[in-house]
C-alpha positions in Angstrom: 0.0 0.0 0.0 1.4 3.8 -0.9 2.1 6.2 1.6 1.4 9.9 -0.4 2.8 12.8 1.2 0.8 15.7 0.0 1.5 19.6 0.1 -1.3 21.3 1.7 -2.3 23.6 0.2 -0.6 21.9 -3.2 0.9 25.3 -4.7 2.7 26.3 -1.6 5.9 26.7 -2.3 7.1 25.7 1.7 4.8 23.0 1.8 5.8 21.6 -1.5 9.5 22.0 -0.7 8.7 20.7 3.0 6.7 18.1 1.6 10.1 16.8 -0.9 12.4 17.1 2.1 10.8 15.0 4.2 10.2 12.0 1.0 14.2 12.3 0.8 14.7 11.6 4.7 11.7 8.7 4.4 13.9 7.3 1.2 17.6 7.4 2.9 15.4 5.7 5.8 14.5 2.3 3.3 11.1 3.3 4.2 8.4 1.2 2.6 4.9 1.6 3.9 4.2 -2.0 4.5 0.8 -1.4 6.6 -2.5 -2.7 5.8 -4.6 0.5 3.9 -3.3 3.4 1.8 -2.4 6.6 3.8 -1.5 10.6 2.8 0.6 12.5 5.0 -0.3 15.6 4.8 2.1 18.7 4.8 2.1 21.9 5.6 4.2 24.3 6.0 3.9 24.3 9.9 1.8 20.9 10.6 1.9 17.0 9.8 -1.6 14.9 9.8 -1.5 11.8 8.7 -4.7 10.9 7.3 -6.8 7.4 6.9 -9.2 7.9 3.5 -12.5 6.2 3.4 -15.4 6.4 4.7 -17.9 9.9 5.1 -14.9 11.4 7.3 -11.2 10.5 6.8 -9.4 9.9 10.0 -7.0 12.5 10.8 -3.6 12.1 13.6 -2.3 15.5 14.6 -0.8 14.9 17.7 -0.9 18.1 19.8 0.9 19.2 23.2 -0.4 22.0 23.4 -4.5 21.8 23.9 -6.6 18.9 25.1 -5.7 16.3 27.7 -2.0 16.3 26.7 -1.7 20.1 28.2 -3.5 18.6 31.0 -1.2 16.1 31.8 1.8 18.3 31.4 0.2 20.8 33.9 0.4 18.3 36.4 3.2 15.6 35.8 5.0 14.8 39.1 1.4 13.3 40.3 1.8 11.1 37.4 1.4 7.1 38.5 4.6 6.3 35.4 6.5 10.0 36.9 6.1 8.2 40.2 7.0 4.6 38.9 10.7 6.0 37.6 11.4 6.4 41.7 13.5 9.2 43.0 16.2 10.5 40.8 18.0 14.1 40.7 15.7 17.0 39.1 18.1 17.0 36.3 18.4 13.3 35.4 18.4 11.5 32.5 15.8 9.2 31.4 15.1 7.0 28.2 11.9 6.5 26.5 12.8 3.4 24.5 9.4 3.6 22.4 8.3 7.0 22.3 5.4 6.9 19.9 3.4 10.1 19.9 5.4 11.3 22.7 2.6 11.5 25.5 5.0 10.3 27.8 8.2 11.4 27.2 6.8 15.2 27.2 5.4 14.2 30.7 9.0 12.5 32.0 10.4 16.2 30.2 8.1 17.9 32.2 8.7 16.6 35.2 12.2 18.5 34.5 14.5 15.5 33.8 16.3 15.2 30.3 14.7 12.3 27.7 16.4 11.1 25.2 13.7 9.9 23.0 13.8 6.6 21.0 11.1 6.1 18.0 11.6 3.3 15.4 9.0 3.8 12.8 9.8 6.9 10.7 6.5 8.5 9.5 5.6 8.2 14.0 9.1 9.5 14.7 8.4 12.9 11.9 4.7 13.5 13.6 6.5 13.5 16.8 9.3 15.7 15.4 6.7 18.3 13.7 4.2 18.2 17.7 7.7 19.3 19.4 8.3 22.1 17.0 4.7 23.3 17.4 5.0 22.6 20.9 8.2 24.8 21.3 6.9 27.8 19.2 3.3 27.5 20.8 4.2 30.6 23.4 4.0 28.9 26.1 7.8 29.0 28.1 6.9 25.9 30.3 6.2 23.8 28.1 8.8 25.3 25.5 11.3 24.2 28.7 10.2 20.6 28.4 10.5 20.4 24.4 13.9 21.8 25.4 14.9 18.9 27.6 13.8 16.2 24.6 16.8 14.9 22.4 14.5 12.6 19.9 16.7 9.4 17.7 14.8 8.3 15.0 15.8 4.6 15.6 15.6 1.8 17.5 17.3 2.0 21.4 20.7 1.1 21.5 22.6 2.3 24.2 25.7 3.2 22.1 23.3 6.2 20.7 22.9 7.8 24.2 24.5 10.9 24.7 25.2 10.3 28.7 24.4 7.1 30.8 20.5 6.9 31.8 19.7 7.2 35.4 16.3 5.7 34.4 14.4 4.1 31.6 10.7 3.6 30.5 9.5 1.3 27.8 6.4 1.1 26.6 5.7 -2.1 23.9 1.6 -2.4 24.5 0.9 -2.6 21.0 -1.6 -1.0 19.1 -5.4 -3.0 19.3 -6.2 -4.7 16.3 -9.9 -4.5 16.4 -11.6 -2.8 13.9 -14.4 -1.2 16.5 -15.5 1.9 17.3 -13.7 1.4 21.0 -10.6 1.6 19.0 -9.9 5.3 19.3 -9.3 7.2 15.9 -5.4 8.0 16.4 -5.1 3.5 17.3 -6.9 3.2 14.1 -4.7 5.6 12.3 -1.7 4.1 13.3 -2.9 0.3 12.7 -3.3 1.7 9.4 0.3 2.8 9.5 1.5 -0.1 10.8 2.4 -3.9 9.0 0.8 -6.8 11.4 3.7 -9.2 12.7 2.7 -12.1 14.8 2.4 -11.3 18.5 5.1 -13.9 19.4 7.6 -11.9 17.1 6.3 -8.8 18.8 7.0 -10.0 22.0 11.0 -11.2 21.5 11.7 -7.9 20.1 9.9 -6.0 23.2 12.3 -8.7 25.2 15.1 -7.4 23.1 14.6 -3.9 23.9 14.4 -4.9 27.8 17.8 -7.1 27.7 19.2 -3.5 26.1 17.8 -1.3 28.7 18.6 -2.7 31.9 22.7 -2.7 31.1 22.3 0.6 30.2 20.2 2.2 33.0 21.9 3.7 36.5 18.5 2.9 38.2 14.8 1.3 37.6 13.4 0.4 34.0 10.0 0.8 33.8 7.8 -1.7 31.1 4.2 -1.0 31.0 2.0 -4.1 30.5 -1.8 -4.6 30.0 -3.1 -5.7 33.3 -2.9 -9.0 33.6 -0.6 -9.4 31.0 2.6 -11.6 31.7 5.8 -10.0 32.3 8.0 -9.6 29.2 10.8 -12.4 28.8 13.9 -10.9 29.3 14.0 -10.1 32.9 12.5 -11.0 36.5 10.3 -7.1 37.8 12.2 -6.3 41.2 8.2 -5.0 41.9 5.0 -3.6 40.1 2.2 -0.7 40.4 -0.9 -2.7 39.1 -3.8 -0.7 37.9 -7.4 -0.9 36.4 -6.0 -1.0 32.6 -2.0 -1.3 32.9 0.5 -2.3 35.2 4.0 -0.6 35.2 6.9 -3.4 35.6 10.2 -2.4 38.0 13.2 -3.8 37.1 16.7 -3.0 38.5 19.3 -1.4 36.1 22.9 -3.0 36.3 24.8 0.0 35.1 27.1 0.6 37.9 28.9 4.1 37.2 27.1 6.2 39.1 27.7 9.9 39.0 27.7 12.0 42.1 24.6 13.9 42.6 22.5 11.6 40.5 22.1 8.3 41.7 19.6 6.0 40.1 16.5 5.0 42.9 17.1 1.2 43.0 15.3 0.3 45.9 12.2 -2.1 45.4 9.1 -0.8 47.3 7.0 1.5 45.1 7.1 4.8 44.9 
């Protein structure tokens, strides 16, 4: 199925010229749209939507820091249950988000004031999560300017040879996309099933367990892996702990990096937060 990137409007000249820059960095990239429906990514000069044709309304994924429950949860991210699940590390830490997706959490672990290095594998989510930053940054708002500040966002897969200093925390988040096709699948799920190709869940799985095996060498203190309640832990590990709740659970496991730096020390005690 074709991905289109589309200038919007089509004769402007910084959308068009946008629009070319951003097919070159989706061709040096390999990227082949290999999901299950045909999508546009719409682009305009200040704004990526990627957009799911068909039907009396095409489906439309903006993400947005700036309005909606996104702002909400910025406004008020230390009394976040995953902000409280990292444990206690210095105000200035720095944490990975190994699977950044839209960004909903690594904003809030950025607004919480510690530095995120961002991972995000799949290249169309990685440029909507590129283009919400920008917007984010230039919205006028100079808290939440701050936390875009704090964001350092890899295209890629984790590795820990990519990070620019060693992580006094991590958070990892592979609770994959529903595949129903219902209307309790909310619009930006569908969108991005649309976006996405369908491996089988037991592939999905050993590269989540993969991603774990990578984090906890690499981490100073706790690795957090959010599960479905009721979901079994990821392979890969044994959780030091857990914070179970109605819809997800947060899984603590104990980094083994040992060179800690003075005045940030990694929280690797078990009890929750």
């Amino acid at each position: 199925m074709p991905l289109e990137l589309r200038p919007v409007p089509q004769d402007d000249p910084r959308a068009r010229e946008r629009a070319r820059a951003l097919q070159e960095r989706l061709d040096a990239a390999a990227y082949a749209h290999a999901g299950p429906a045909v999508l546009v990514l719409e682009v305009e000069a200040d704004c990526l939507s990627l957009v799911l044709p068909g039907g009396r309304t095409p489906l439309r994924l903006t993400p947005d820091f700036v309005r909606g429950r996104q702002g909400y949860r910025h406004a008020r991210a230390s009394h976040e249950t995953l902000v409280r699940a990292v444990g206690r590390i210095g105000d200035d830490a720095h944490v990975v988000d190994a699977s950044a997706g839209l960004g909903r959490d690594t904003l809030l672990l950025a607004a919480r004031g510690w530095r995120v290095s961002a991972f995000e594998r799949h290249p169309v989510v990685a440029l909507l999560l590129e283009d919400a930053l920008q917007r984010a940054a230039q919205a006028g708002d100079p808290a939440l300017a701050a936390s875009v500040a704090r964001v350092h966002l890899f295209p890629q897969a984790f590795t820990g040879d990519a990070l620019p200093a060693p992580a006094d925390a991590a958070v990892f988040d592979p609770m994959f996309p529903q595949r129903r096709k219902n209307a309790a699948v909310k619009k930006d799920m569908q969108v991005l099933q649309a976006l996405m190709d369908d491996p089988a869940e037991d592939a999905e799985e050993n590269d989540a367990a993969a991603t774990l095996v990578a984090l906890i060498p690499a981490t100073r203190g706790r690795v957090v892996v959010k599960r479905p309640a009721g979901a079994n832990p990821l392979p890969g590990g044994t959780p030091v702990s857990a914070i179970e709740g109605r819809a997800v659970r947060f899984d603590l496991y104990r980094g083994t990096r040992d060179d800690h730096a003075e005045g940030s020390k990694g929280d690797t005690e078990d009890q929750h937060p």
